[in-house]
C-alpha positions in Angstrom: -13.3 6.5 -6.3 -11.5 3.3 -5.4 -8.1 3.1 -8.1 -6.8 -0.3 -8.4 -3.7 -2.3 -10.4 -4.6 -5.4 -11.7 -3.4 -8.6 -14.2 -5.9 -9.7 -16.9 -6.5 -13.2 -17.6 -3.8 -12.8 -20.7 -1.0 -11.6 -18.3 -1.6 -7.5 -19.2 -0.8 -5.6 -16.2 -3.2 -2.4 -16.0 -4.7 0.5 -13.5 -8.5 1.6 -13.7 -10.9 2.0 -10.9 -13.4 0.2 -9.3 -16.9 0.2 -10.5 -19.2 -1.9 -8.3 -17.8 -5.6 -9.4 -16.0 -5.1 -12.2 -12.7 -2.8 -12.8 -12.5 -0.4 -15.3 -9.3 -0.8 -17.8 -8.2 3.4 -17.8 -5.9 2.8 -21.2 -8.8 0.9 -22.4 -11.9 2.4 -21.7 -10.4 5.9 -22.7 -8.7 4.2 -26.2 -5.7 5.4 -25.1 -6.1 8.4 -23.8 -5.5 7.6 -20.1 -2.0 6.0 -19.1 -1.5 2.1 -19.0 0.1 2.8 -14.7 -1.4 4.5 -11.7 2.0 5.9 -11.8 2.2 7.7 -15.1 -1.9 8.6 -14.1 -0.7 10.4 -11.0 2.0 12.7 -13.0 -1.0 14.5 -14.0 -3.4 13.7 -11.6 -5.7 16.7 -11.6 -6.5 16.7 -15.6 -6.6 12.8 -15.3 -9.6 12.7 -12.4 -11.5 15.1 -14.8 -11.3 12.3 -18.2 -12.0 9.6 -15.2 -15.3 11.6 -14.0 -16.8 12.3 -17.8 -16.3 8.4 -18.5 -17.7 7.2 -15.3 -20.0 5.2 -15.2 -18.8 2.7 -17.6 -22.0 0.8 -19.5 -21.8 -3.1 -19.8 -21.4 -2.2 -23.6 -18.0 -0.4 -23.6 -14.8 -2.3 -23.8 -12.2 -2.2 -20.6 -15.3 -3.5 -18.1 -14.1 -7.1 -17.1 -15.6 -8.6 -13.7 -13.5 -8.6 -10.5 -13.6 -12.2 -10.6 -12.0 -12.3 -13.6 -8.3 -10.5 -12.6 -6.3 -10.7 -10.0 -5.7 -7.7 -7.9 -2.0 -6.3 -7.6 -0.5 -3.5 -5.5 -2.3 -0.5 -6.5 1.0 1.1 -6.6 3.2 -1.2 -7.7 6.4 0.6 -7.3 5.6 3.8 -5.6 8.7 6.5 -6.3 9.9 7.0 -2.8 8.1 5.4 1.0 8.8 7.5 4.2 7.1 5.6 6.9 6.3 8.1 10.4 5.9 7.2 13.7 2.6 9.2 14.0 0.3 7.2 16.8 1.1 8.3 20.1 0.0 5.0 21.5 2.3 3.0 19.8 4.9 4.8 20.7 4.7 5.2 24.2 3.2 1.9 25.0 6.1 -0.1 22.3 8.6 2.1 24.7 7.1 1.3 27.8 7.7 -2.6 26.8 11.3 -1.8 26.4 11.5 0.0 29.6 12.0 3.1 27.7 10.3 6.7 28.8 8.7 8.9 26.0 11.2 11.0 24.6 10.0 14.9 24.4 11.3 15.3 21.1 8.4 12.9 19.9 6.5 16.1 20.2 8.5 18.3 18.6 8.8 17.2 15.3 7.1 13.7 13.3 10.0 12.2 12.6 9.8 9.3 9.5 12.6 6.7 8.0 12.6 6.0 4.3 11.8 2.2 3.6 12.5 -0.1 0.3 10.0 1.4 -2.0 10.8 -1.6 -4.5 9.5 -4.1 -2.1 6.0 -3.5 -2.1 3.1 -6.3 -2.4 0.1 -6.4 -2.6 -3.4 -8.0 -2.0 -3.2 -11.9 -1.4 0.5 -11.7 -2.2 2.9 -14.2 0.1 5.3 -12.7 2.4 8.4 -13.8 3.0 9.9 -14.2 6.1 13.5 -13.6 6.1 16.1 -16.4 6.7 17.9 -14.7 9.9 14.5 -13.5 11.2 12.6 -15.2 14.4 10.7 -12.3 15.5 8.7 -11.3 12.5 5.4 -8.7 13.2 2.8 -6.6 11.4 2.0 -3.1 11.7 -1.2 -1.6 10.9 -0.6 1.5 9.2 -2.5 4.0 6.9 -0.8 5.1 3.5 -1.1 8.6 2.0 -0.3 8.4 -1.7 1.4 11.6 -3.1 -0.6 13.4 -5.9 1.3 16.3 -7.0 4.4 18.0 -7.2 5.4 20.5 -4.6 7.7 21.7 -1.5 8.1 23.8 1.4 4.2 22.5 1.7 2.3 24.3 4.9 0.1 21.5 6.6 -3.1 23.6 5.9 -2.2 23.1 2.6 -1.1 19.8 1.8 -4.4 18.5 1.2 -4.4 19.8 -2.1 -1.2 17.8 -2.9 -2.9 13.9 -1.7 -4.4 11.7 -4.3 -5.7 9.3 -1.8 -5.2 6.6 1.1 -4.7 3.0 1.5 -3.9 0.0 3.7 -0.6 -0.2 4.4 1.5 -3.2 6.5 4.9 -2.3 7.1 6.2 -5.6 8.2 9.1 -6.1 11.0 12.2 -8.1 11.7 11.7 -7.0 15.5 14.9 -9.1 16.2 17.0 -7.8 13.1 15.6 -4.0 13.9 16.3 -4.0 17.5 20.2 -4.9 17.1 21.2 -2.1 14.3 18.5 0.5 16.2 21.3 0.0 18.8 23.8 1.1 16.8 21.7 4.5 16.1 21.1 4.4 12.6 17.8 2.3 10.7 15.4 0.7 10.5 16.5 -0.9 8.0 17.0 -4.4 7.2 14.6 -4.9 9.8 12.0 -3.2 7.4 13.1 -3.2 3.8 11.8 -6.9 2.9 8.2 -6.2 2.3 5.6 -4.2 2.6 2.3 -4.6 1.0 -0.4 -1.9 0.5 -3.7 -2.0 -1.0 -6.2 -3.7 -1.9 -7.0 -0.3 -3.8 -6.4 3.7 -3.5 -9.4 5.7 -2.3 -9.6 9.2 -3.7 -9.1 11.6 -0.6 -12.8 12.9 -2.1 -14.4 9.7 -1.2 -13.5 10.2 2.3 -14.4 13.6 2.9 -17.8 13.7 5.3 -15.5 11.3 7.6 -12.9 14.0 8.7 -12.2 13.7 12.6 -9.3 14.7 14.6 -6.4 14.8 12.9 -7.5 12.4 10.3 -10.7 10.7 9.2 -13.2 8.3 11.0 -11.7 4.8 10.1 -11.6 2.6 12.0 -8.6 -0.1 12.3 -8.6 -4.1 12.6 -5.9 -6.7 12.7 -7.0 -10.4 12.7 -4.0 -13.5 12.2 -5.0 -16.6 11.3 -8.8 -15.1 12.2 -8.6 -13.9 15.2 -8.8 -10.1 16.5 -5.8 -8.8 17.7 -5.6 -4.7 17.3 -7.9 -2.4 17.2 -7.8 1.7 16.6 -8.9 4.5 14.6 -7.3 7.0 12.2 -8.8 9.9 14.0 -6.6 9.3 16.5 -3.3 10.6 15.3 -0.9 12.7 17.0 0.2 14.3 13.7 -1.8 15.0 10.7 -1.1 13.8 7.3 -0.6 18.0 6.3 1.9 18.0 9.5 3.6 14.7 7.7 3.8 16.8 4.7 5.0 19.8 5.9 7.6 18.0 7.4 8.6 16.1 4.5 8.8 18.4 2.2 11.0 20.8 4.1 13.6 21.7 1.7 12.6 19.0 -0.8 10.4 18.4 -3.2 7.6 16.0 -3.0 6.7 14.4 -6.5 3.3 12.3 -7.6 3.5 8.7 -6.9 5.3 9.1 -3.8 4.3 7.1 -0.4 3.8 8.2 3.2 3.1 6.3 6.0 1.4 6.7 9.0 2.8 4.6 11.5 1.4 1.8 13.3 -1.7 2.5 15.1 -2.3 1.9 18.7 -2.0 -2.2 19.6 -1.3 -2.3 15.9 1.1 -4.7 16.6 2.6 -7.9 18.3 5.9 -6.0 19.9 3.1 -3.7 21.2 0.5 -6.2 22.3 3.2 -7.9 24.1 4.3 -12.4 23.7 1.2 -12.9 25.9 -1.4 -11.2 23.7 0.6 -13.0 20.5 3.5 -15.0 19.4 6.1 -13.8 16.9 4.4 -14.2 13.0 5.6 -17.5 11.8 5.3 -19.3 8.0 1.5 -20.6 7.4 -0.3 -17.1 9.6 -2.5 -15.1 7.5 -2.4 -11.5 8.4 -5.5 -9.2 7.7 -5.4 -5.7 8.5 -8.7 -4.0 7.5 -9.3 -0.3 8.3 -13.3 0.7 6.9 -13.8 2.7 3.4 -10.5 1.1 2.2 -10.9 -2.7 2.1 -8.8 -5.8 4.1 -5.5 -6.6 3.2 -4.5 -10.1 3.6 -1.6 -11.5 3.3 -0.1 -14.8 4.2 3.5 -15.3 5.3 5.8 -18.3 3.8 9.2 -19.3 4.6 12.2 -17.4 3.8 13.8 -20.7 2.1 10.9 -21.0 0.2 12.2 -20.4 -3.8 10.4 -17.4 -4.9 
């Protein structure tokens, strides 16, 4: 099932799910019995899914049906409760090196290794990025989020499947000059990062994805067009580290709770400091940005100047 956030014609933020073209109001079509949020929906994820399954499908004669065209899609996860972005593509990060002049560092394969980000900076579909005042060098990165569906730690990667809800688009945008100066300092990303990022347009259930298991991941693959034209191209299946291994590793002497976020990493050429100045310039106000990745929808965003008043 595709699980979406959305603003009714009256201004009423709520979550449902896709249901062909319309979206189904959760709080709505369950009279109350479902929560308003995606958020309070994944605190108890598992009994949720089940009320979800006996209600779908939804008949044109029950309330909380309202055409697509009628609301306007939000982040599915408005305000996830934490975002640890990894550097799982070994592509990216060998070729983003080898641009720097850097070698591949063995410890790459040691451990994934993740920073957190600004988990109360997310956007979503169609929302309007803004470039930051000091930034010149501003880039997309075509990732794959993991959304978080119940509580747990110390969680083996054979087992962390049971502990996803489901996957979505996910552009971590970049500063590239404001990142590369504090990176030299030894310590970030972080105001290079912690502007924006915008997921979505929806959540698909990990279910809904299940006959498309390959390598390490699932069989999706990955496009980035600006302004319309194709720029990177990959697949999920080619990660270095699973989403369990992710896991695993994040939930090392910590607990993991529903509603968190976890990024993949950009993708191989998923991005202009990969692709290199001659492939691309540096994003700048006016460029629309689509990153769409097959089974879970294009994300478009267009990018507006930092001056701009919000």
């Amino acid at each position: 099932m595709k699980f979406v956030t959305f603003e009714k014609a009256d201004k009423t933020i709520r979550s449902g799910w896709l249901d062909g073209d319309f979206v189904v109001d959760m709080y709505e079509v369950s009279d109350g019995k479902l929560p308003e949020s995606l958020l309070e929906f994944l605190d108890n994820s598992e009994e949720n899914m089940k009320m979800v399954i006996n209600l779908a499908p939804v008949t044109s004669e029950q309330k909380g049906r309202y055409p697509i065209s009628e609301i306007r899609l939000k982040a599915p996860l408005p305000m996830p409760r934490s975002f640890r972005d990894f550097y799982a593509f070994e592509q990216h990060v060998k070729t983003a090196r080898e641009n720097r002049g850097l070698e591949m560092i063995p410890e790459w394969y040691e451990i994934p290794v993740f920073y957190f980000s600004n988990h109360l900076a997310i956007k979503g579909p169609d929302d309007a990025i803004m470039m930051p005042n000091e930034c010149e060098w501003l880039d997309y990165e075509l990732e794959i989020g993991c959304i978080i569906g119940k509580k747990g730690n110390n969680i083996r990667a054979e087992d962390a499947d049971n502990y996803i809800f489901g996957y979505c688009i996910l552009n971590d945008w970049s500063a590239r000059d404001l990142q590369r100066k504090e990176m030299k300092v030894g310590l970030g990303p972080a105001k290079g990062k912690d502007f924006s990022t915008s997921i979505g347009p929806w959540i698909v259930s990990k279910e809904e994805l299940e006959s498309l298991r390959a390598g390490k991941g699932y069989d999706l693959p990955m496009r980035a067009r600006v302004n319309g034209t194709l720029l990177s191209k990959g697949n999920m299946k080619e990660l270095h580290y699973s989403f369990g291994e992710m896991i695993e590793r994040a939930s090392a002497g910590v607990t993991l709770y529903p509603g968190e976020m976890i990024g993949s990493g950009t993708v191989g050429t998923g991005c202009i400091l990969e692709l290199g100045q001659k492939v691309h310039r540096w994003l700048l106000p006016g460029d629309i940005v689509e990153l769409e990745v097959e089974h879970l929808g294009i994300l478009c965003n267009k990018i507006t100047d930092g001056n701009e008043v919000k």
